[in-house]
N, C-alpha and C positions, 0 to 999 in steps of 0.2 A: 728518772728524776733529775735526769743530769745529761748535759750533751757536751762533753769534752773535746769530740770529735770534731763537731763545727765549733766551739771556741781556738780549738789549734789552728786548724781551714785558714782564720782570720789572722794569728800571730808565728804562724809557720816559720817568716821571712826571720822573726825576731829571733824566735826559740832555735831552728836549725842550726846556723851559726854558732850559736853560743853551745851547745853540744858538739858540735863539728871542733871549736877551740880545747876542749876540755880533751876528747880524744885523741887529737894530734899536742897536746901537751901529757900525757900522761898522766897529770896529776888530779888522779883520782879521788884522793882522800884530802882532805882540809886543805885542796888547793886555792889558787887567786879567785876561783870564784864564789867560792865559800867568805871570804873574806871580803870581796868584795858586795855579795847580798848582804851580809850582814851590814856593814856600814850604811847600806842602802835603807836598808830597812831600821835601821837605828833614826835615820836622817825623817823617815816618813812617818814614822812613831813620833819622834820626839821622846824616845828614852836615849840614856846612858851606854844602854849594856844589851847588844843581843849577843843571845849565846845557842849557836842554832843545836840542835841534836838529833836523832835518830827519828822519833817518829813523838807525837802530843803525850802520847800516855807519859813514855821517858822524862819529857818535860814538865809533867806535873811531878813526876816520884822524884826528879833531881833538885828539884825548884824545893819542897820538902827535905830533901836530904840537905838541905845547902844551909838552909834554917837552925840544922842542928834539933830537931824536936825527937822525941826521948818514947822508947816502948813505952805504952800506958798515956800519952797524952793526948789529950782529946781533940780532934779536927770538926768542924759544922760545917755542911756542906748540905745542898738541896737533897732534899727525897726524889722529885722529878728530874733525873737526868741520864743523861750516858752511867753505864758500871764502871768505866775508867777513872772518873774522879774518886768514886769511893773506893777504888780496885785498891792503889796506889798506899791509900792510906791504909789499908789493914796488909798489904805488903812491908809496910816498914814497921809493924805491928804496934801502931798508930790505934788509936779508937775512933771510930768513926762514928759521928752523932749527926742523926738524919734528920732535916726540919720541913716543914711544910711549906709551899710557895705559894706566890699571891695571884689567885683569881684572874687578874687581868694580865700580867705581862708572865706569868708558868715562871716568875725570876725569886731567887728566895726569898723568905718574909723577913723582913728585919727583926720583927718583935716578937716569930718565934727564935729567931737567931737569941735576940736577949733573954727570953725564958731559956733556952737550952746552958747558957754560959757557967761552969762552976768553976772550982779553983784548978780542975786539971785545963781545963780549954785552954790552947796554946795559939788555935787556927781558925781563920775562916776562910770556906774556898766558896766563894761567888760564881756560878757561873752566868754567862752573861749569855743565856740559853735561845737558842735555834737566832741569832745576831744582835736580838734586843741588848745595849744596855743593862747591867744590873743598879740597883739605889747604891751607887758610888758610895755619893755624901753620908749618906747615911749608915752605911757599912764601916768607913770610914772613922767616922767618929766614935760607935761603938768600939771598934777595934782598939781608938786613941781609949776609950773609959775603961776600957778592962785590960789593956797593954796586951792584946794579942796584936797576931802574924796575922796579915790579910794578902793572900794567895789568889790573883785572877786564873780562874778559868777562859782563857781566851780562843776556845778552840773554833768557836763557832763565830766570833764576832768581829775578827781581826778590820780595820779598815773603819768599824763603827765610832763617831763621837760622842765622847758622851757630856753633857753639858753641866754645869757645876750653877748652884745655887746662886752662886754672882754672876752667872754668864761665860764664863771661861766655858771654855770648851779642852779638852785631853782622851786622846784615842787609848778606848779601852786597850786593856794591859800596860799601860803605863803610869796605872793609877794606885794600885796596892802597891805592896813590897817585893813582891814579885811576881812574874805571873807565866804563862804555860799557852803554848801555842801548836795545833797541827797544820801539817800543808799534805791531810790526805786531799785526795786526789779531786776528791768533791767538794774539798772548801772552798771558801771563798777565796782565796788564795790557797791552790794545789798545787801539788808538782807532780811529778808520772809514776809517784813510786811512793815510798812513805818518806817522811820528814819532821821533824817539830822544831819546835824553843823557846828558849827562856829570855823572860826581858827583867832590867830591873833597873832602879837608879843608885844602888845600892854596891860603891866600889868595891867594898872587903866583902860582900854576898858575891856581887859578880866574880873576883880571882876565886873565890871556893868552887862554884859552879864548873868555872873554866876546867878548874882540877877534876872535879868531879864527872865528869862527860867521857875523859880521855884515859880513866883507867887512876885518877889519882894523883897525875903525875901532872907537874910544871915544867922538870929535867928528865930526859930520857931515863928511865932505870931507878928516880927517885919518885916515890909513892909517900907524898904527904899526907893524905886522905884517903879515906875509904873509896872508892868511885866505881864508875861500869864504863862497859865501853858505849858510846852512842853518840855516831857522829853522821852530819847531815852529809853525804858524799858530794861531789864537787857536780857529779851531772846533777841530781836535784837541784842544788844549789844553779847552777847555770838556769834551771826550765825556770826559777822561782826569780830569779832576776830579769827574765826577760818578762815575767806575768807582773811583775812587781809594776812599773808603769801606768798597768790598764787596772790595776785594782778601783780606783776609784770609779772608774768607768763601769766597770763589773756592776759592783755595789748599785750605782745609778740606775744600770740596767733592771739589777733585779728591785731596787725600790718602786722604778717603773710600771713591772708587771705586776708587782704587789699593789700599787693603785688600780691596775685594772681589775685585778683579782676583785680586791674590797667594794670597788664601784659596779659589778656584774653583782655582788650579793651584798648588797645595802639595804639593811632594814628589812633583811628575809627573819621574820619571829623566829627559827631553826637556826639561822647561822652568827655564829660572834665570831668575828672578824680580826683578824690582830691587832693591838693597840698598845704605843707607849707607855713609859713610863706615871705621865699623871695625862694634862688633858693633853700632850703631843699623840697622836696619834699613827708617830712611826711614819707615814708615806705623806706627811704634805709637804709642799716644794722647799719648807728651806732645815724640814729635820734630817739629820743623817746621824741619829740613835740607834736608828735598826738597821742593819743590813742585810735583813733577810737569808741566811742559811737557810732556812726552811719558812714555808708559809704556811701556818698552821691555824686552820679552824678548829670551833671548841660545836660540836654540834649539841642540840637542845635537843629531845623527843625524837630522836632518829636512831635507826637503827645503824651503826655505824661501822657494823661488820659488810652486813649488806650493801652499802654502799663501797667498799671496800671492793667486793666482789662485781658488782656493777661496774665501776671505774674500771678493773681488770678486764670483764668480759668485753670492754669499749678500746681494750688496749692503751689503757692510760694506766703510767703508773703512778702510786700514793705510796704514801708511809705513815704508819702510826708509830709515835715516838712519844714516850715509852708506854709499851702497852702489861706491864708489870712492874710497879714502885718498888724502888731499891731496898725500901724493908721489909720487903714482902719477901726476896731472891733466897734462895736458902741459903747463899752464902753471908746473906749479911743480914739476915736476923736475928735478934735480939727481945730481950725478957724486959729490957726498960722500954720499950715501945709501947707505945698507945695509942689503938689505931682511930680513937678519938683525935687527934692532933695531927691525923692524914687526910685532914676531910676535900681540902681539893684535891691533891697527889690524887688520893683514892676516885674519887669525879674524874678527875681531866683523862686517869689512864683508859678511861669508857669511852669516850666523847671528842677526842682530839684525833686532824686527819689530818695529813704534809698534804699538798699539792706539788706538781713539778716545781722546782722551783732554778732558774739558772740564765746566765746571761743570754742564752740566745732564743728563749722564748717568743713568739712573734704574737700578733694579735691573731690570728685565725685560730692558732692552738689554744690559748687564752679562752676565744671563743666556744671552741669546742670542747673545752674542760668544764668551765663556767657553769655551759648549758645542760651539760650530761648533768652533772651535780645539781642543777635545779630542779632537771626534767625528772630525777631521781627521787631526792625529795615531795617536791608539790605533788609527783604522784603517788607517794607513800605516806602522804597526812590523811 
């Protein structure tokens, strides 16, 4: 799904060095390069405050913990997504309240987000699923009508713009109140080991966080706050400052191949394609809403296990994400569920296939994926 191998090939020159410096400096833990990514990536966001840490999952539960929100209150967050965003919240024994997503971008519904809201709801965790954009604006605003927390899930979409109803544009996770980022090894920005963090514009959330990451503490030995330990180490930090430059370039790559992808199955009755927000449809030359972490068809009348097994016996690999809805898992089921109000979640976990998705895709492999999946289909209608 992923070629790490020949993306390093290409920034060797960049990355060596900067692991080479960190070695011959010792300073392994919250050294100059930790400090210095972060600035970096502060500058490329356009937030206030990164605060890198251990690995995404840690950056959602700290991002949470930083908030101050209370056993017993309520979080909303999509049904179709990774268990990490929900994991988190019944870790801080939090309530997790699951909603259903919308048809076309698999990104939450706003308007079951508003049915779901009572007096306990404190949160909403958007996330802005396989690179798409989440309905910012719109999230947003509900959030100002009910005075909750709006927590970006930024794991999948780091690099993406997302554009605001007057035209403005702001790189997702700099748009809630705080938001949550990983640099596993297959994101769009990876490092060679695990990583994450938290961004926000938010000064007195940002010093809580800071505490919160390092055990608590501000002053060696004094523990103001609850906290854990999780922190980004200085080699990650080096690989993630020298990948930091080519991220746009990445992004491009894979919006790239995501056009070819869409234009090899265009107007196939069996295949829906990925698509934007409203009528942007994600890959034409001047959107960068989506950044593709995954390229995900929604198939029609196919059998899509089968094809699953097809793509493998051709030695291509695929992902189905997520092929069991988060209220379905037996850790987080629940008796106020209706699985009336799952109706896509429940569809899409049938019907939805990743293709490879990654910067160094070329067009013959494009080709030969494209074609298997066609040849696959047309001869199975």
């Amino acid at each position: 799904m992923v070629d790490l191998q020949g993306q390093y090939a290409k920034i060797k020159a960049d990355v060596d060095p900067s692991l080479q410096e960190v070695i011959d400096s010792a300073a392994f833990i919250n050294g100059p390069k930790v400090h210095q990514f972060q600035k970096n990536l502060e500058n490329y966001l356009g937030v206030k405050h990164v605060i890198p840490c251990a690995n995404g999952t840690d950056a959602l539960q700290i991002a949470m913990m930083g908030l101050g929100l209370e056993p017993g209150d309520e979080v909303i967050t999509a049904d179709f997504t990774f268990a990490a965003t929900v994991e988190v919240i019944a870790l801080l024994q939090l309530t997790p309240v699951l909603v259903d997503v919308d048809p076309v971008t698999f990104n939450i519904d706003v308007d079951a987000i508003e049915k779901a809201i009572t007096p306990k709801t404190k949160a909403i965790v958007p996330v802005h699923l396989f690179g798409l954009a989440a309905d910012m604006d719109a999230i947003m605003d509900l959030a100002k009508k009910h005075n909750l927390y709006v927590i970006e899930d930024n794991a999948q979409g780091i690099g993406a713009d997302y554009t605001h109803r007057d035209g403005t544009k702001t790189k997702t996770g700099a748009i809630g109140h705080v938001a949550s980022t990983s640099f596993f090894p297959s994101k769009n920005l990876g490092c060679y080991g695990d990583g994450g963090a938290i961004f926000t514009n938010d000064d007195a959330l940002a010093h809580i966080i800071r505490g919160i990451v390092n055990h608590g503490m501000y002053k060696r030995y004094h523990h103001d706050v609850v906290g854990v330990n999780s922190r980004l180490d200085s080699m990650q930090a080096a690989v993630l400052d020298a990948k930091l430059p080519h991220l746009d370039s990445y992004n491009l790559a894979r919006r790239n191949a995501a056009r070819k992808y869409t234009e090899a199955f265009k107007n196939h009755p069996k295949i829906v394609t990925p698509s934007g927000r409203t009528t942007c449809q994600g890959i034409c030359d001047t959107c960068d809403c989506h950044v593709f972490h995954q390229y995900t068809l929604n198939l029609k009348d196919v059998d899509r296990d089968a094809l699953v097994a097809h793509l493998q016996e051709n030695n291509i690999p695929c992902g189905v994400y997520y092929p069991i809805p988060l209220h379905l898992q037996k850790a987080y089921k629940d008796d106020r569920y209706n699985e009336d109000d799952f109706t896509i979640t429940n569809q899409l976990v049938q019907s939805v296939i990743s293709l490879p998705m990654h910067t160094e895709l070329d067009d013959e492999q494009i080709k030969f994926i494209t074609s298997t999946v066609l040849n696959f289909i047309n001869g199975n209608s």
